[in-house]
C-alpha positions as CSV (number, residue, x, y, z in Angstrom):
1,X,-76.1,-80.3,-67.4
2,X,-79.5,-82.4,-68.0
3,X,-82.1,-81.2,-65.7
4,X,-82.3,-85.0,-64.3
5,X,-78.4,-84.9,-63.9
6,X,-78.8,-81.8,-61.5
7,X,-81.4,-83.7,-59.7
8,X,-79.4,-86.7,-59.5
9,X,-76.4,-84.4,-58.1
10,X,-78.2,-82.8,-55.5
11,X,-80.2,-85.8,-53.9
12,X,-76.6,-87.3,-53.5
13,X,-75.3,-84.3,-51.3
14,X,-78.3,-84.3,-49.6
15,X,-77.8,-88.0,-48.7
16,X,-74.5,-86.9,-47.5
17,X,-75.4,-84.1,-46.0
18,X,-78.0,-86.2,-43.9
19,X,-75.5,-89.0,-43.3
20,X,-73.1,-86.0,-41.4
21,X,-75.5,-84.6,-39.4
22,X,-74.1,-85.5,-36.5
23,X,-70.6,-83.8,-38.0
24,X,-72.7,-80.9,-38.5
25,X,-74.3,-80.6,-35.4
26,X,-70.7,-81.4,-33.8
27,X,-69.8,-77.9,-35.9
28,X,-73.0,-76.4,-34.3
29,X,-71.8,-76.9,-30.9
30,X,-68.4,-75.5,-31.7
31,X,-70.2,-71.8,-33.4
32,X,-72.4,-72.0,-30.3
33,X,-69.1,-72.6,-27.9
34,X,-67.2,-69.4,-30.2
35,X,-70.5,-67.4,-30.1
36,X,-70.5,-67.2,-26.5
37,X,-66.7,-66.9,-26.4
38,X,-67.4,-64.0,-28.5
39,X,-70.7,-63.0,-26.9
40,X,-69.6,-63.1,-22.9
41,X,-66.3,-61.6,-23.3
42,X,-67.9,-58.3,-22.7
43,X,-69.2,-59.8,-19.4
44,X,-66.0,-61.0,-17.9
45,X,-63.5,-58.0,-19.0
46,X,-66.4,-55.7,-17.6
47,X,-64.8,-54.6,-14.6
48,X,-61.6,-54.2,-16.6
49,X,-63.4,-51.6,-19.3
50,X,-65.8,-50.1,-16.2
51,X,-62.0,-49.0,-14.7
52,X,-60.7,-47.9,-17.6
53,X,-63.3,-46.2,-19.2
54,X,-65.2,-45.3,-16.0
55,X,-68.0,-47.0,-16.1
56,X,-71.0,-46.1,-13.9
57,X,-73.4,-49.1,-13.2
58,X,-76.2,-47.7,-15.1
59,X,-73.9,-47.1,-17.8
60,X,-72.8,-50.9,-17.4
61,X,-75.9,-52.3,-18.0
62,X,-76.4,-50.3,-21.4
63,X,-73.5,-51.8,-22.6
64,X,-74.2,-55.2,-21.7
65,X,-77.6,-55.1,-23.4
66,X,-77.1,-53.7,-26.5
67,X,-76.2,-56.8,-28.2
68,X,-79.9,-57.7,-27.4
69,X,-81.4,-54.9,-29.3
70,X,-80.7,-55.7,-33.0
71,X,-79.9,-59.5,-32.1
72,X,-83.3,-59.5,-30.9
73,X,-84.6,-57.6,-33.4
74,X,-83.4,-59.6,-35.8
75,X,-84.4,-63.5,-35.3
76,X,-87.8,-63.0,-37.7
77,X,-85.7,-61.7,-40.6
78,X,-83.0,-64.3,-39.9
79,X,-85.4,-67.0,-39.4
80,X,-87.4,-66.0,-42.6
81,X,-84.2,-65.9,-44.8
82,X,-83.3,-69.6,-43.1
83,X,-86.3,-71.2,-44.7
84,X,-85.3,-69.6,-47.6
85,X,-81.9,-69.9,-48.5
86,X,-79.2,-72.1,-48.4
87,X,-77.7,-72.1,-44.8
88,X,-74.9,-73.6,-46.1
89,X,-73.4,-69.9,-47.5
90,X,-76.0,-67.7,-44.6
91,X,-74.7,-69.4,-41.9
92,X,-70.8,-68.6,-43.2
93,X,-71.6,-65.2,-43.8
94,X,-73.1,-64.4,-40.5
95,X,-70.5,-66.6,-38.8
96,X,-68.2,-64.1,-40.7
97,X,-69.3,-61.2,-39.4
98,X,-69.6,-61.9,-36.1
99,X,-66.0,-63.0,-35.7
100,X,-64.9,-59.9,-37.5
101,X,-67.0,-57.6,-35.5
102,X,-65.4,-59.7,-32.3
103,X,-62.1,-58.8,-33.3
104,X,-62.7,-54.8,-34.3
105,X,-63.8,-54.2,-31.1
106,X,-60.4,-54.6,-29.7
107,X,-59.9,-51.0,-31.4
108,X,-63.1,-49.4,-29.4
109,X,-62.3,-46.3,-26.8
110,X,-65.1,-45.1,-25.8
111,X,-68.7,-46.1,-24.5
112,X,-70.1,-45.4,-27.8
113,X,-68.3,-47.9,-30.4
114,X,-68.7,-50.0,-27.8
115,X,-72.2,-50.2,-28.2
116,X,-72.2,-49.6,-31.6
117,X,-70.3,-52.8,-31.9
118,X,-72.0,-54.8,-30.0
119,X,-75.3,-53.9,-31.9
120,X,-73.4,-55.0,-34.9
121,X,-72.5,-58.6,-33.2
122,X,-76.0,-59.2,-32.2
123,X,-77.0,-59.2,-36.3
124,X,-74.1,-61.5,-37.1
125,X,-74.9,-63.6,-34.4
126,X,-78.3,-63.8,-35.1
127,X,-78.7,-67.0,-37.2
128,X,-77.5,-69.0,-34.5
129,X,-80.1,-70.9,-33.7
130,X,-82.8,-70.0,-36.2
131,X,-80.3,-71.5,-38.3
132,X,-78.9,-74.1,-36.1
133,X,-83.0,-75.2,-34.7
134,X,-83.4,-75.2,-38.8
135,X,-80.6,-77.8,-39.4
136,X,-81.4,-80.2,-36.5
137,X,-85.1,-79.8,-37.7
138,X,-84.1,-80.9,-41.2
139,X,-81.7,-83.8,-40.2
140,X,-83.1,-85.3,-37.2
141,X,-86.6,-87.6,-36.6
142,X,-88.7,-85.6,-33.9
143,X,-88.0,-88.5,-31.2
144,X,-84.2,-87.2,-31.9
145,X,-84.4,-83.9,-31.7
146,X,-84.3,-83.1,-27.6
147,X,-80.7,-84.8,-27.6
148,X,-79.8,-83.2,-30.9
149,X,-81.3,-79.6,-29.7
150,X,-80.0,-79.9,-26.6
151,X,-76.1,-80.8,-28.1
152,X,-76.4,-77.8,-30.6
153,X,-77.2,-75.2,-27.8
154,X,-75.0,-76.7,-25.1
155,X,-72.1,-75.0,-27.0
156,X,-73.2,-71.8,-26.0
157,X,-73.6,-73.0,-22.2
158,X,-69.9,-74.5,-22.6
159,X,-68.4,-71.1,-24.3
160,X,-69.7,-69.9,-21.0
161,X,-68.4,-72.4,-18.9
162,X,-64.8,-72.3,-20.3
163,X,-65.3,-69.1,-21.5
164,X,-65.3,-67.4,-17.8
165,X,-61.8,-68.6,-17.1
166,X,-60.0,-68.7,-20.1
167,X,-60.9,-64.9,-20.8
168,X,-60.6,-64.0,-17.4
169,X,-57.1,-65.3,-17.4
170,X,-56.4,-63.6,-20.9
171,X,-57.8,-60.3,-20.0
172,X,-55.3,-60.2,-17.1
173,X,-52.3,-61.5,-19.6
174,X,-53.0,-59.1,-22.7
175,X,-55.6,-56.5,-21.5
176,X,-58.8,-56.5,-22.8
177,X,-58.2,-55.1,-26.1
178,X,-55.8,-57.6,-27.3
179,X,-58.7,-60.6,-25.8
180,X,-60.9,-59.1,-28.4
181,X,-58.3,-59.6,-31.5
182,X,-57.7,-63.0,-30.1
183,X,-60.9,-64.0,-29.7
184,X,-62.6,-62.8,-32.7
185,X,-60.4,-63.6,-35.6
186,X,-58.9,-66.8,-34.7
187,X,-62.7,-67.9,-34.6
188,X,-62.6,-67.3,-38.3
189,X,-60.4,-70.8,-38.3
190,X,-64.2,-72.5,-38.3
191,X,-65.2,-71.7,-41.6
192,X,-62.9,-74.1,-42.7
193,X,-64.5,-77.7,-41.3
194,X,-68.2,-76.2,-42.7
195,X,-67.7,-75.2,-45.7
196,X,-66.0,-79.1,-45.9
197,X,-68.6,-81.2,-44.4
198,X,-71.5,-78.8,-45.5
199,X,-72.0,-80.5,-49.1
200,X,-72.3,-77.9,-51.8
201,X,-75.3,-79.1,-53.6
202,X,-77.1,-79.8,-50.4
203,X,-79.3,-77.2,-50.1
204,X,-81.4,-76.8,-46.9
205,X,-84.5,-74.6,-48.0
206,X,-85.3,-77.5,-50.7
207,X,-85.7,-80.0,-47.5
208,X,-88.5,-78.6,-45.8
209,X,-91.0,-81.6,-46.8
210,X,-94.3,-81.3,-48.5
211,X,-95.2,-77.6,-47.2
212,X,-93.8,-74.1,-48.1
213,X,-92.4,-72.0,-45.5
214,X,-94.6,-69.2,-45.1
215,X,-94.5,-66.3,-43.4
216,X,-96.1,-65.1,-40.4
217,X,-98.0,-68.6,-38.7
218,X,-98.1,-67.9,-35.1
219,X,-100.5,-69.8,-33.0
220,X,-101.0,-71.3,-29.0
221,X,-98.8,-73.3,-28.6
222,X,-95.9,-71.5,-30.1
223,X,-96.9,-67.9,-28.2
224,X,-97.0,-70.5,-25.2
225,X,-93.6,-71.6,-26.0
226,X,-92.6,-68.3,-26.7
227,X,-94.0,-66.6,-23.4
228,X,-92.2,-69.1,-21.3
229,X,-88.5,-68.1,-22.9
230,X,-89.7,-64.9,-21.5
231,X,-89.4,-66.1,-18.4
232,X,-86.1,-68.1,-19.5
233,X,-84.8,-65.6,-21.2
234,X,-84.6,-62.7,-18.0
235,X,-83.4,-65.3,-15.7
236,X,-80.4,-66.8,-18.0
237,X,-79.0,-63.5,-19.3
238,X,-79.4,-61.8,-15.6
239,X,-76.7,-65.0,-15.2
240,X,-74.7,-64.1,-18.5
241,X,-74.0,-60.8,-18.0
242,X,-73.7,-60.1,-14.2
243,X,-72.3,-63.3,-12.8
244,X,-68.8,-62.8,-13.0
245,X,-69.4,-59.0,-11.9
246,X,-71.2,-59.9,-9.1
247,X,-68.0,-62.1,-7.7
248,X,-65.9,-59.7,-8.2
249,X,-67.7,-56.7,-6.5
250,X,-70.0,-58.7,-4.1
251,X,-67.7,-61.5,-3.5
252,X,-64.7,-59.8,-3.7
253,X,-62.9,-62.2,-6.0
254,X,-60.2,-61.8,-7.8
255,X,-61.3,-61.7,-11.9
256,X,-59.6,-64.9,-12.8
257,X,-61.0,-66.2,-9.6
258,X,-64.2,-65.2,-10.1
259,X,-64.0,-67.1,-13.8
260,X,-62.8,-69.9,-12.3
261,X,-66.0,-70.1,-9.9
262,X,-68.5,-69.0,-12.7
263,X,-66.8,-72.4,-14.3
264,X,-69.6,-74.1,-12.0
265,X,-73.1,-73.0,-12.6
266,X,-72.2,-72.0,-16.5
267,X,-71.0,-76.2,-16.8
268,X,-74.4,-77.0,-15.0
269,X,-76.2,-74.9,-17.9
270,X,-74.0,-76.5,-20.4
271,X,-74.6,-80.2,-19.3
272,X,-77.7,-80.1,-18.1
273,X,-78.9,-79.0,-22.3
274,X,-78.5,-82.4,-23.8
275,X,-79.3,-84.0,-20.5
276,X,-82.8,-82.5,-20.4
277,X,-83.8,-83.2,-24.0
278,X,-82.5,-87.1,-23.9
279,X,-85.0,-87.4,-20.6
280,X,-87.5,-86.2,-22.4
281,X,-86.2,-88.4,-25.4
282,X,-86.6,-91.4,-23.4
283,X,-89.7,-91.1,-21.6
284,X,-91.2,-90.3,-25.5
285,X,-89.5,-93.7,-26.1
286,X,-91.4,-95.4,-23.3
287,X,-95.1,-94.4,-24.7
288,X,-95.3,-90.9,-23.4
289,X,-96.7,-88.0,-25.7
290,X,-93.5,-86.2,-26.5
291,X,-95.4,-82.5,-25.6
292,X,-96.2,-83.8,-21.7
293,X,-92.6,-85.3,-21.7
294,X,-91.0,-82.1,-22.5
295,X,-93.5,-79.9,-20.1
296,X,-92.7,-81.7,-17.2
297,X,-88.9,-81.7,-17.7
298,X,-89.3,-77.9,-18.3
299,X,-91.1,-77.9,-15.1
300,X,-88.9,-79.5,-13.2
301,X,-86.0,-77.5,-14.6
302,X,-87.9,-73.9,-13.7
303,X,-88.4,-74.9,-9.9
304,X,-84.8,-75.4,-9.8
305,X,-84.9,-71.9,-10.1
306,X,-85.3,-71.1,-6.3
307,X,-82.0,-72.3,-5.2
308,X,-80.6,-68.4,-6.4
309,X,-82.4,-66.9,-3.8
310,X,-80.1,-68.6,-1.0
311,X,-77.3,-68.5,-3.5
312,X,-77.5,-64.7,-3.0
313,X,-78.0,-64.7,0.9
314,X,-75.5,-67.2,1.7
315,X,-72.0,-65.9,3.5
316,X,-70.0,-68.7,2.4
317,X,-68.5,-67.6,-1.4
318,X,-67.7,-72.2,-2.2
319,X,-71.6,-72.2,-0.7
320,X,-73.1,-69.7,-2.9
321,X,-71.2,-71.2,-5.9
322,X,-72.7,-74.5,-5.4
323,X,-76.0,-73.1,-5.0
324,X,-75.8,-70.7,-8.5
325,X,-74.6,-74.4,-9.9
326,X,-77.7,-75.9,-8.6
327,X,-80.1,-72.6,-9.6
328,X,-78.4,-73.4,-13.6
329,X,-80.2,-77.0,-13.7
330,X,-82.4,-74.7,-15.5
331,X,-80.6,-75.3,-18.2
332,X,-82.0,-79.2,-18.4
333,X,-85.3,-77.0,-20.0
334,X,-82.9,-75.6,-23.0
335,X,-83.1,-78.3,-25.5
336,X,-86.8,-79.1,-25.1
337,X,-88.1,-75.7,-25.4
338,X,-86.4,-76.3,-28.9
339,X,-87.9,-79.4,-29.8
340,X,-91.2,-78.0,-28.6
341,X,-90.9,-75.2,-31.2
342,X,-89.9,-77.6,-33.7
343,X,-92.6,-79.7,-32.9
344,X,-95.5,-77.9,-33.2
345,X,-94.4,-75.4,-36.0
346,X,-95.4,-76.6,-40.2
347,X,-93.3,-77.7,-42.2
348,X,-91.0,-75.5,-43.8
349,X,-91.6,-73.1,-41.3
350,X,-89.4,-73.8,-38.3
351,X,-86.5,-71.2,-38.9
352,X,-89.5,-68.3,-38.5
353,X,-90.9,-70.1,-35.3
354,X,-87.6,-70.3,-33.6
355,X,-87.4,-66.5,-34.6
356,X,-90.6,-65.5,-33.2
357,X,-89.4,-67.7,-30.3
358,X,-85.9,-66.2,-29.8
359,X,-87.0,-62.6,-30.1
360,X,-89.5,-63.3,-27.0
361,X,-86.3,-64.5,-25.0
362,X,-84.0,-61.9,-26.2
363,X,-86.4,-59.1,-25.6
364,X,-85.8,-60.3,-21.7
365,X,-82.2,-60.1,-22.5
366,X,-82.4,-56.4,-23.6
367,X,-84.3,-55.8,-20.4
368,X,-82.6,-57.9,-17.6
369,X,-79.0,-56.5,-17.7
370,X,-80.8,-52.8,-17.5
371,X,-83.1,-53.5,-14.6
372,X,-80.4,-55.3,-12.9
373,X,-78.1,-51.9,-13.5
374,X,-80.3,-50.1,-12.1
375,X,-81.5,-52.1,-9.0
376,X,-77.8,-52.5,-8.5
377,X,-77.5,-48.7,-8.3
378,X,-80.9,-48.3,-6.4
379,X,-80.4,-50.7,-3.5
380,X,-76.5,-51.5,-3.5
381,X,-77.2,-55.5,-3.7
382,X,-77.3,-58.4,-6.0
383,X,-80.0,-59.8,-4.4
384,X,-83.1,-57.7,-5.1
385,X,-82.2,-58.7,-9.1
386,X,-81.8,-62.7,-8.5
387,X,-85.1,-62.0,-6.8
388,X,-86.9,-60.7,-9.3
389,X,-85.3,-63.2,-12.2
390,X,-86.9,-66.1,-9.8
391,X,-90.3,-64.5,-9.9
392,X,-90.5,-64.2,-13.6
393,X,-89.0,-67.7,-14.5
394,X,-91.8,-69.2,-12.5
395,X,-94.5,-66.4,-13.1
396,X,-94.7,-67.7,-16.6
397,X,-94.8,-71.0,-16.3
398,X,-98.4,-72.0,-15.6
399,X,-100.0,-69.8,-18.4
400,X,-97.1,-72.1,-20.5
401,X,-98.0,-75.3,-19.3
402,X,-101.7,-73.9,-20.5
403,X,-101.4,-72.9,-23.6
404,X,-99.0,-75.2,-25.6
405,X,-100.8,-78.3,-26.9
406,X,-100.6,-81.0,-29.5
407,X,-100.8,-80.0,-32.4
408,X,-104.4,-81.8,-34.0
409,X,-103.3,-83.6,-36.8
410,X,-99.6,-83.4,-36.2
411,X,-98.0,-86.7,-36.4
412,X,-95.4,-87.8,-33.6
C-alpha cells in the first residue's frame, strides 16, 4: 500500500471516527456506569464481607482505599501512554483487565487478596478518564466540551446511582462472591460495541493538532485545577465508600434499603454532571469567558456542600436522604473541572493534565476512606467525618478561584 493510499485510509476513519463521537462518548458513559458497578461493589457488600470476614473499622477503611493507591498512582503513566498510543486498543485492554480483575475477586478469602485485588483494579481502571478526557478533547469544539465531559463522567455517578440497589439486591440473592462473577465478566460484553464503532485506522495520538504531547507541562492554572479536586476528591469518595455503610449501621437500614436510599444523592451526582457543564456551556454561548463561566458554576456547586452537615444531625432517615441528595449538587462542578483541564492544557497534552489532575483527586481518595475509619472508630459517629469532608471541599476553593487563569494566547 502507496504511502498516499494509507493516508487516504486513515483520514477517512478519522472522519468517521469524528462523525460517532457522540456513539463514543455514548460508550464512555456505559465504561464509566460498569466502572463504578465494578468500582462500588466493594462499598455496598461491605457490611456483608466485614461479617464474614470480621472486619474491624480500621480494617474497613484499608480495604476500601486500596484501589486508590496504584489507581492513583497511576493516572501520569496512563495519561502519558494516552497521548501516545492508540486508545482505541489501550482503552480495550485496560477495560479488559479491570473486568477480569472484577470477576476474580469473587474467589478472594481473606483481607489480603482482597486488597491485593483491588490494587490490581485501580491500574485497569486507570485510563478512565485520562483516556475518556483525551477522546472528548479530540472530538469535541471547547464550547462543547462541559456537556460532552459532563455526559462521559455521569456514567460513573449513574453506576453509583443504580449501582447501590441493584448490588445491594444481588448481594442478598447470591452472596457477595457470586456479585463479583456477575458483575465483572458480564462487563466484558462491552468490548464488543467499541471495538465496532471505534474505526481501526483512526488513531487518536495522530489527532492532537499542531503540537506534540510532551511530558511533564504543569503550570497555575492546572495545579489550581488540580488543588481544588483535592478538595473534590475527599468529599466525593468519603460519599463513595461510606454512604451505604453509614445507613446501615447509623441508620439502621436494611442493605437493600440502604441501596435503595443511596439511589438519591448518587442520581443527584449523576445528573447534576452534564447539567453543570451545559450551564456553563450556555452562559460561554451568551459572551461569557468560558474560564469565569466554569468558576462560578464550580462555586456554586462547592457551597452546596454544607447541606451534609444537617444531613448528618437530622433524626428523620427520608430527611437526611434528601439532604445527602442536596449536599451531591456537587456534582454540577464534575464536568467543568474537566473542561477546565482541557482548556488550559497544550495541545497534545491533555491525557497527562487530566493525569496530573486525577492523581490530586485520587490521592484524597486513598486518604478519605482511612481517616473516616478511623474517626469512625475514635468517636463512634458519622458526623465528625462529613464535617471534615465539608471543610476541605470549601478550604480549597478560594486559593482555586486564584490561581487558574486564561491561558495568554489560548484561543476560545
Amino acid at each position: 500500500m502507496t504511502p498516499a493510499t494509507e493516508a487516504g485510509r486513515q483520514a477517512r476513519a478519522t472522519e468517521v471516527l469524528i462523525r460517532r463521537r457522540w456513539w463514543l462518548a455514548f460508550l464512555l458513559f456505559l465504561a464509566g456506569l460498569i466502572n463504578y458497578f465494578d468500582r462500588t461493589i466493594i462499598s455496598v457488600a461491605m457490611p456483608a464481607i466485614a461479617l464474614d470476614l470480621h472486619l474491624r473499622p480500621e480494617q474497613m477503611g484499608v480495604l476500601l482505599s486500596a484501589f486508590f493507591w496504584s489507581y492513583a498512582l497511576m493516572q501520569i503513566p496512563i495519561g502519558w501512554i494516552s497521548d501516545r498510543y492508540n486508545l482505541r486498543a489501550v482503552y480495550a485492554a485496560c477495560f479488559a483487565l479491570w473486568s477480569l480483575t472484577c470477576g476474580f475477586t469473587g474467589l478472594a478469602a481473606s483481607l489480603a487478596v482482597l486488597i491485593a485485588l483491588r490494587v490490581l483494579l485501580g491500574i485497569g481502571e486507570s485510563v478512565y478518564l485520562p483516556g475518556g478526557m483525551k477522546m472528548v478533547s479530540i472530538l469535541f469544539p471547547a464550547r462543547d466540551r462541559g456537556l460532552a465531559s459532563g455526559l462521559v463522567n455521569c456514567g460513573t455517578r449513574a453506576g453509583l446511582a443504580f449501582g447501590a440497589p441493584l448490588i445491594a439486591a444481588l448481594v442478598v440473592a447470591v452472596g457477595w462472591h457470586r456479585s463479583f462473577f456477575v458483575l465483572g465478566f458480564t462487563a466484558l460484553l462491552w468490548l464488543v460495541p467499541w471495538l465496532i464503532v471505534f474505526p481501526r485506522d483512526a488513531h487518536t495520538a495522530r489527532l492532537n493538532g499542531p503540537a506534540k504531547p510532551t511530558w511533564g507541562h504543569v503550570d497555575r492554572s492546572l495545579l489550581g485545577i488540580s488543588l481544588g479536586n483535592i478538595g473534590y476528591g475527599y468529599y466525593f469518595y468519603l460519599m463513595v465508600t461510606w454512604l451505604p455503610t453509614y445507613l446501615v449501621q447509623s441508620r439502621h437500614l436494611p442493605l437493600e434499603t440502604a441501596g435503595a436510599c443511596a439511589v438519591v444523592p448518587y442520581l443527584a451526582f449523576a445528573l447534576g454532571e452534564p447539567a453543570g457543564g451545559w450551564i456553563a456551556d450556555r452562559l460561554v454561548a451568551r459572551g461569557w469567558e468560558e474560564i469565569s463561566a466554569r468558576k462560578l458554576i464550580v462555586t456554586v456547586a462547592y457551597f452546596s456542600s454544607i447541606l451534609l452537615i444537617p444531613a448528618g444531625l437530622v433524626a428523620s432517615t427520608t430527611s437526611a436522604v434528601l439532604l445527602l441528595g442536596g449536599a451531591s449538587l456537587v456534582g454540577l462542578s464534575t464536568g467543568n473541572l474537566y473542561a477546565l483541564v482541557q482548556r488550559v492544557s497544550r495541545g497534545g497534552e491533555v491525557g497527562f493534565s487530566i493525569g496530573v489532575f486525577n492523581l490530586a483527586g485520587n490521592l484524597s481518595g486513598v486518604v478519605a476512606p482511612l481517616l473516616t475509619g478511623y474517626l469512625i472508630a475514635w468517636t463512634g459517629s458519622y458526623f465528625p467525618a462529613f464535617v471534615v469532608a465539608v471543610v476541605v471541599l470549601l478550604s480549597v476553593l478560594p486559593v482555586f478561584r486564584w490561581m487558574v487563569q486564561t491561558p495568554s494566547g489560548s484561543p476560545e
